[in-house]
N, C-alpha and C positions, 0 to 999 in steps of 0.2 A: 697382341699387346703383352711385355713383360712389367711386370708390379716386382723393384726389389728394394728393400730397404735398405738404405744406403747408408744411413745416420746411424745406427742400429740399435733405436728406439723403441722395435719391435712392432711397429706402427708403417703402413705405405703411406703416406703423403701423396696428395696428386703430383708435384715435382716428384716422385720418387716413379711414375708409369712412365714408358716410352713406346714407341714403335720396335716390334720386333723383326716380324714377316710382311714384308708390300709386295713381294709375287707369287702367284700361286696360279697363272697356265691361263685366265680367265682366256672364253673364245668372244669373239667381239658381242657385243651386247650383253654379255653376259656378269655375274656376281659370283663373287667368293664367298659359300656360305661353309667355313673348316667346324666341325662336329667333334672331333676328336683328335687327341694327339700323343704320342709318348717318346719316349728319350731311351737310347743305350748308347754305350760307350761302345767305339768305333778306330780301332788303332789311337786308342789315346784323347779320342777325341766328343764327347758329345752330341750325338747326331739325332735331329731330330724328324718325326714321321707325323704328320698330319693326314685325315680324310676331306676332300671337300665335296660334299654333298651334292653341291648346285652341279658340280661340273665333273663329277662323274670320277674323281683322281684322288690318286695318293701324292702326296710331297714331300721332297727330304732333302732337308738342309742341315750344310753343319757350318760354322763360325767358324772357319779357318785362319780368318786374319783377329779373330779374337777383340773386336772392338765391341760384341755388347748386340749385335745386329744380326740377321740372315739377309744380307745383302743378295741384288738380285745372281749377282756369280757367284754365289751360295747354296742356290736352292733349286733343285732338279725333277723334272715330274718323274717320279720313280713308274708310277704305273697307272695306265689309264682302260675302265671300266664302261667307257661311254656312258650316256645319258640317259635319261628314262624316255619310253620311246610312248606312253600315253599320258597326260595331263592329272589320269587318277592314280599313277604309280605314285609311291614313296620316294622322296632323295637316297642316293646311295652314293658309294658309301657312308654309313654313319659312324664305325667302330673301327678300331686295327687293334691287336694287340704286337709287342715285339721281341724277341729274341737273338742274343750272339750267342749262339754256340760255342763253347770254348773249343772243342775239337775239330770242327771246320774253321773256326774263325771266319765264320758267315752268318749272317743279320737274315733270323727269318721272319718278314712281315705275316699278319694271319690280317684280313680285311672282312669285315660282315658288310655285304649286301642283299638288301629285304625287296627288291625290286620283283613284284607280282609277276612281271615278264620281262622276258631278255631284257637286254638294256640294247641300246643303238652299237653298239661292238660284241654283241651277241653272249653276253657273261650272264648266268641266271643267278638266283637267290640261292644264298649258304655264304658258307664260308672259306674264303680264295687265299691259298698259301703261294708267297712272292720270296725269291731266292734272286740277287743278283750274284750270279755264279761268274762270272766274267768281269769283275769289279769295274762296271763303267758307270756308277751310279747311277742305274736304274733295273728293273724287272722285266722290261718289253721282248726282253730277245726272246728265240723258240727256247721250249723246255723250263726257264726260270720262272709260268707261273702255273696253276693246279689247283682243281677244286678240292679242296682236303674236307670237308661234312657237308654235308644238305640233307636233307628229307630226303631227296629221290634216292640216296645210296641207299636207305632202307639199314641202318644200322640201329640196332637194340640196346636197350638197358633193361636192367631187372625191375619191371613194375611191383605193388602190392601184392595182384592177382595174375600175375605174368607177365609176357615181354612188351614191353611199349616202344615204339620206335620213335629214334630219335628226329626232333621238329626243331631246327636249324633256321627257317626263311626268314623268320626275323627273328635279328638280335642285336639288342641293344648293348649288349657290352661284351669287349675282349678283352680280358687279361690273360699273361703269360705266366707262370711259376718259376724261381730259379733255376728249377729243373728240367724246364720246358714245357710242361704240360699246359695246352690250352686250356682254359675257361672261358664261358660265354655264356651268357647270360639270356635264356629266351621267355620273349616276351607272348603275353598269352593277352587275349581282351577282356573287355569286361563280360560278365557273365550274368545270365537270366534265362530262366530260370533260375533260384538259388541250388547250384548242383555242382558237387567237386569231382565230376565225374566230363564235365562236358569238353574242357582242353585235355584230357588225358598225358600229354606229353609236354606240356607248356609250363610257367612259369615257376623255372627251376634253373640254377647255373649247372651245367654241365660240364666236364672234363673230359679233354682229349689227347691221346699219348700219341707222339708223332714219330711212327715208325716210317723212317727217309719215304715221308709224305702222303702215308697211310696212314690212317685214326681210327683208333679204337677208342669207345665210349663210356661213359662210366656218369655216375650222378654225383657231382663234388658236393653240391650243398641244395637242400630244398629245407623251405620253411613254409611251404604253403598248401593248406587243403585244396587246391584250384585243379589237381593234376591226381594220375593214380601213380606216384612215384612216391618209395621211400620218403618219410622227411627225416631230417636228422633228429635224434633221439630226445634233444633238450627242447624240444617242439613238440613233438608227438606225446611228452608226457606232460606237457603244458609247464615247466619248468621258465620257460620264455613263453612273452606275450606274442601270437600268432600274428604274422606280419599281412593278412591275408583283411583288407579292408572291406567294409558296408558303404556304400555311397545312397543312403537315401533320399537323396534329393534327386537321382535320376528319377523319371516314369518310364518303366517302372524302376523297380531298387534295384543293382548291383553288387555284385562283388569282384572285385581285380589284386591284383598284386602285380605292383611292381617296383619292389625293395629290392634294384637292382645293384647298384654298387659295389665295387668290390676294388680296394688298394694292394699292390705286393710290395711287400718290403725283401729283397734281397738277403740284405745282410742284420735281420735288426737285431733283438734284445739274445746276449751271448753271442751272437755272429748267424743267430738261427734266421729261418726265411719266418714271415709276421705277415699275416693276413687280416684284413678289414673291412669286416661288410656292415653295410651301412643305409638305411631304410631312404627313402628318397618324400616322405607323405611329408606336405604340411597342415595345419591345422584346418586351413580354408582354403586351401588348393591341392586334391579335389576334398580329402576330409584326410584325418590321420585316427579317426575310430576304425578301429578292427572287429569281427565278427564277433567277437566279445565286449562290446565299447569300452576297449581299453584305447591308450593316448599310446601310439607306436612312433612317434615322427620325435626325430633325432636319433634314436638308439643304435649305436655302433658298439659291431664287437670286436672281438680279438681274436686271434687264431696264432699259438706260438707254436709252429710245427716242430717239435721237438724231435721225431722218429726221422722230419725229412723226408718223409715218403708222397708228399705231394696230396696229402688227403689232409681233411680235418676228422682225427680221430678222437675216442671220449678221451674227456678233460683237457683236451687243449683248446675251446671255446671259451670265453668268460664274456660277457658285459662290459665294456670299457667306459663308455658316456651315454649319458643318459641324461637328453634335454627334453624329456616328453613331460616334464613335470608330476610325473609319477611316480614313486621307488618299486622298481623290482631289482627280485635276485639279492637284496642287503644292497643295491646302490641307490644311492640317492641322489634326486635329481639335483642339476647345475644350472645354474645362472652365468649370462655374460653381458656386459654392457651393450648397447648401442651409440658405435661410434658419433651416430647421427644428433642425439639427445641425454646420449648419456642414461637413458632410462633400462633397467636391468630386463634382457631374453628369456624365458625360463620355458619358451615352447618356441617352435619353428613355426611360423606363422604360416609360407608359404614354400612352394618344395624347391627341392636342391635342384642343383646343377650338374654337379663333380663331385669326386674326392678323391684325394690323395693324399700319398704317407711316402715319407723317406727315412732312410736307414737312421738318422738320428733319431728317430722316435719321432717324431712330428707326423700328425693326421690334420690334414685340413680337407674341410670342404666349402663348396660356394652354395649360396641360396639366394632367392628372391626376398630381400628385405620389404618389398613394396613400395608401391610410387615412385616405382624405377629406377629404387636404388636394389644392385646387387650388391652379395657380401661376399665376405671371404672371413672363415673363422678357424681359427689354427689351435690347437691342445696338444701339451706335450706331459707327460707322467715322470713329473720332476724328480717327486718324494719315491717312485719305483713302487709305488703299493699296488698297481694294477687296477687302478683306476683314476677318471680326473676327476679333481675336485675343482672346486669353479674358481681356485686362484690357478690353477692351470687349465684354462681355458680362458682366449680372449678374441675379439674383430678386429683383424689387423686390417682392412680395408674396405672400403664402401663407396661406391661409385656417387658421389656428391657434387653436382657440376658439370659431369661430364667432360672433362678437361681431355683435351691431345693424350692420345690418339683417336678416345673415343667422339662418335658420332656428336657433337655440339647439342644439337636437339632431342636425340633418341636415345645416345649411350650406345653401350653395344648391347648385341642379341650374342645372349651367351648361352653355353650348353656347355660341355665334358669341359674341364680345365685340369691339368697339373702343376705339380710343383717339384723342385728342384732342392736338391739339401745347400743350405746357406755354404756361398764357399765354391762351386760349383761353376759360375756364367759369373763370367767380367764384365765389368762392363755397366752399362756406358757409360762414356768416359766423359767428363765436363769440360768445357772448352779450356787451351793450356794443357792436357793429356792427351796423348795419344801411347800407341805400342807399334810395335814393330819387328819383325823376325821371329824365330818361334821357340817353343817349349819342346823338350824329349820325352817321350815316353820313362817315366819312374815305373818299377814293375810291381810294387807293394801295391799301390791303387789302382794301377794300369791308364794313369790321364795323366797327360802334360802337366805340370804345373804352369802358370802364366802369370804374368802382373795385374795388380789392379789400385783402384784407388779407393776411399773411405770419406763419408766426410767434407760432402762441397768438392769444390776444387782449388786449383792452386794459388788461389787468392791471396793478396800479400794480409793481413793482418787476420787469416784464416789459423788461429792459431790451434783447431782441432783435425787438422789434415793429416793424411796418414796415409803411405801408402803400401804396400806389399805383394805378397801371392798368394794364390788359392790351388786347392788340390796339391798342397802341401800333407804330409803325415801328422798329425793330432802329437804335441809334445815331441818333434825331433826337428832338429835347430838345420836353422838356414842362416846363409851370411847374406849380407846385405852388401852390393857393389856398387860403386858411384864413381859416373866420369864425365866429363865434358865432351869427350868425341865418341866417334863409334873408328873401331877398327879398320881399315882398308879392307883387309880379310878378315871374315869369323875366324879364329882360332880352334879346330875338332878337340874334345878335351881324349877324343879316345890316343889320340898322341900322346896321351901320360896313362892310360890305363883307362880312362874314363868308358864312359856307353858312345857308342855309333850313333850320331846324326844330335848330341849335346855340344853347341857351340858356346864360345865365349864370345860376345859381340863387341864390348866397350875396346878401348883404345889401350890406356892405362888405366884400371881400374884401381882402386883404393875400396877396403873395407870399411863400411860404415859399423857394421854393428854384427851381432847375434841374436838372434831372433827365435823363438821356439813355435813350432803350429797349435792353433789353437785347438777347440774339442773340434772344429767344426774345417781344421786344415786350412788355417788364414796366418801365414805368418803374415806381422802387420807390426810395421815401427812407425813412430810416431814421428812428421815432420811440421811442426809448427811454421807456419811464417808468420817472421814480422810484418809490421806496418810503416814499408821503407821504399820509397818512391823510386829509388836507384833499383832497386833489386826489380821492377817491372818490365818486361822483359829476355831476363838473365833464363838462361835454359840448363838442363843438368839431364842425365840420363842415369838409370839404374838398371841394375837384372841382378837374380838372387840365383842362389846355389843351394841348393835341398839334399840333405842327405838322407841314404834311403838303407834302413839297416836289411836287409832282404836281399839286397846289393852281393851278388858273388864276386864284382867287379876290384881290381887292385886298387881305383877309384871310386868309390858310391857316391856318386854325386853326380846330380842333375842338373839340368841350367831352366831357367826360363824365356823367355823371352824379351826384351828392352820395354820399360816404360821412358818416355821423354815427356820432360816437365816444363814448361814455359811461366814463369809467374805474369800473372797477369795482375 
């Protein structure tokens, strides 16, 4: 399912979900159950990478005709793990993390499987590194895939009391660093006796340096007594509340950690890469007391890697949000509505799902609202003071109804979700819209720009419609072109000095306007229609022209691809 606000109300609407992915390899009898997912840019293009659990696969699709969909000649089984070959194994894959290399200009998938024994294609537990080196969108062929960590290599970190080896066979999360460095996140059980001695190697995110498919190991972040590993320092001297819970309602008591989350920001605050970890407890699912009965559920932090060197080093941590209804560190706790009543959240009731962050600053995560509604809550640090305050933090969506796509009576079973920086997926288009032909790679952003619409659709007495481009440049002006036909031939603009493979498609185009990108890269002009019974019907075509200062070109200017308008 894709959730995008379309009105830009800052609110999903159920009108505002659609279907996004309907193939995913299922074998007969069998269910899609997708765990995980992430996104890179891919010659231009947005490609995305799913795990599904039930059926043993990775998946990747990318929007090529750009309607808003992963159409099924979209979506390719990248690589297949087989199934769990006993009834008491775990689903696998659960996690992927992913990576373009700028100097190959190669996508390397990283996949966690926790599966106790082989799987039915004979692939064990750790962590399996995927190169499609022959660009046929997929991993299958010899050579392109590779166990890069597990337990069995017997690889070390520096413990408190010496070397501990690294525990891989499950892990619940992978992320990548702009730099490459994996992280993954391993998950440790609950423990009883009370002893922080008994996982020695477990619930800790780990880092891995990917020497061409050899990993060397290192401890990126640990916050938990559970293990004999380093914790990082604003932990160890109780400066932060220990993320390492008490479940005393077990027989007997517990203790676990698993504040696994972890968001990258590429490009965020300066252009620096922005890291964000994020406790996963709620209040009543299983407890959010920690071995100190402090309140830890909601609390995410920040990490502005300033040095760039793929580590979180002192003072680049701070506290960011804080919904446990407690202040620590000078922050004070935040409240946010509930979309459902309207009645103000000031704790997490029950635990997360996801989370995610994009370059424009936006963190969201999803959670269990109860009585099956899930949420979705987004914060952005408007005022720049490094931290939010509860007028920047708000529920942009909530499963209320169950509406298309989701299940009518159940909703969906959610787990990992991300999100996309607004501006980013077109799409979908309302009946009266469509697109057609394509966008050039612009080299300042490195993505097509494409058309889209705003705002309803092209309804005659729709007098807030509006249509434009996305993966435009923030503040640098586009023209806007309008025609009634399309061309016999595209026009190559590189015939005037322009870029290789940017066409001109309209017939006689005429300039509508000038248009500037917004913060968020949406040029966007405004077409009102009347309320005029002739004009239903009547069709018109557009594509826009982006210029791209970055451009060594005699020409800088990129094309999009044709929106086509029919009023209805």
């Amino acid at each position: 399912m894709r959730a995008k606000d379309q009105n830009n109300d800052g609110i999903v609407q159920n009108n505002e979900l659609s279907a996004f992915m309907r193939t995913c390899f299922h074998s007969t009898g069998g269910t899609c159950f997708m765990t995980d997912g992430q996104v890179v840019v891919e010659d231009g293009e947005p490609t995305f990478y799913f795990t599904d659990s039930e059926q043993g696969r990775v998946v990747r699709g990318v929007d090529r005709n750009h309607n808003g969909e992963l159409e099924a000649t979209e979506v390719a089984e990248f690589f297949a793990f087989g199934v769990r070959t006993t009834a008491a194994n775990l689903f696998a894959p659960d996690t992927l993390g992913v990576y373009r290399d700028p100097v190959t200009n190669l996508t390397r998938v990283y996949v966690g499987l926790d599966n106790t024994t082989a799987s039915t294609l004979g692939f064990a537990a750790g962590i399996h590194r995927l190169v499609d080196l022959n660009g046929d969108g997929d991993a299958m062929d010899p050579g392109e895939s590779s166990m890069f960590a597990s337990t069995a290599m017997g690889m070390t970190v520096a413990g408190v009391a010496g070397p501990i080896v690294v525990n891989v066979n499950f892990v619940r999360l992978i992320r990548v660093l702009p730099g490459g460095k994996v992280v993954a996140f391993a998950q440790g059980r609950s423990i009883t006796p009370l002893t922080p001695t008994v996982q020695p190697d477990q619930n800790v995110f780990y880092a891995f340096t990917d020497n061409a498919g050899v990993a060397t190991a290192e401890v990126f972040f640990n916050s938990s007594t559970l293990n004999s590993l380093p914790r990082h320092p604003d932990w160890a001297n109780g400066t932060n509340p220990n993320w390492d819970i008490y479940q005393a309602a077990t027989v007997p008591p517990t203790q676990s950690c698993f504040a696994r989350f972890l968001a990258v920001v590429p490009q965020g605050i300066g252009g620096l890469p922005v890291y964000y970890l994020g406790s996963s407890y709620g209040v009543t699912d299983p407890t959010d007391l920690n071995i100190n009965a402090q309140h830890v559920s909601g609390l995410i932090y920040r990490v502005i890697d300033a040095n760039q060197n793929q580590s979180i080093d002192a003072g680049e941590l701070s506290l960011f949000c804080n919904i446990s209804g407690t202040a620590y560190n000078g922050v004070n706790p935040v409240t946010f509505a509930n979309l459902l009543n309207q009645n103000p959240i000031s704790q997490i009731a029950k635990r997360w799902w996801g989370m995610s962050a994009t370059n424009d600053g936006a963190v969201q995560f999803s959670f269990d609202a109860g009585t099956s509604n899930t949420a979705i809550v987004s914060m952005k640090d408007d005022n720049f003071d490094g931290v939010i305050d509860s007028n920047e933090i708000r529920m942009v969506w909530v499963d209320s109804g169950h509406p298309f796509p989701l299940n009518a009576t159940s909703g969906g079973f959610y787990d990992d979700f991300f999100a996309l920086q607004t501006g980013t997926m077109p799409g979908p288009f309302p009946a009266g819209a469509s697109v057609s032909g394509d966008g050039c790679v612009a080299p300042l952003r490195g993505m097509k720009p494409v058309m889209d619409v705003w705002n309803g659709g092209p309804v005659g007495g729709n007098a807030a419609f509006e249509i434009g481009s996305i993966r435009t440049l923030p503040l640098t002006p586009s023209f806007m072109l309008a025609d009634f036909a399309m061309a016999a031939v595209p026009v190559p603009l590189s015939l005037f000095g322009g870029a290789v493979g940017c066409l001109s498609y309209l017939q006689s185009p005429v300039t509508l306007g000038l248009v500037f990108g917004d913060a968020e890269g949406r040029a966007r002009i405004a077409l009102p229609l009347p309320s005029a019974p002739g004009l239903i019907g009547v069709s018109s075509l557009f594509q826009m022209v982006m210029f791209d200062p970055s451009s060594t070109l005699s020409l800088p200017y990129y094309t999009t691809n044709v929106l086509s308008i029919t009023i209805q």
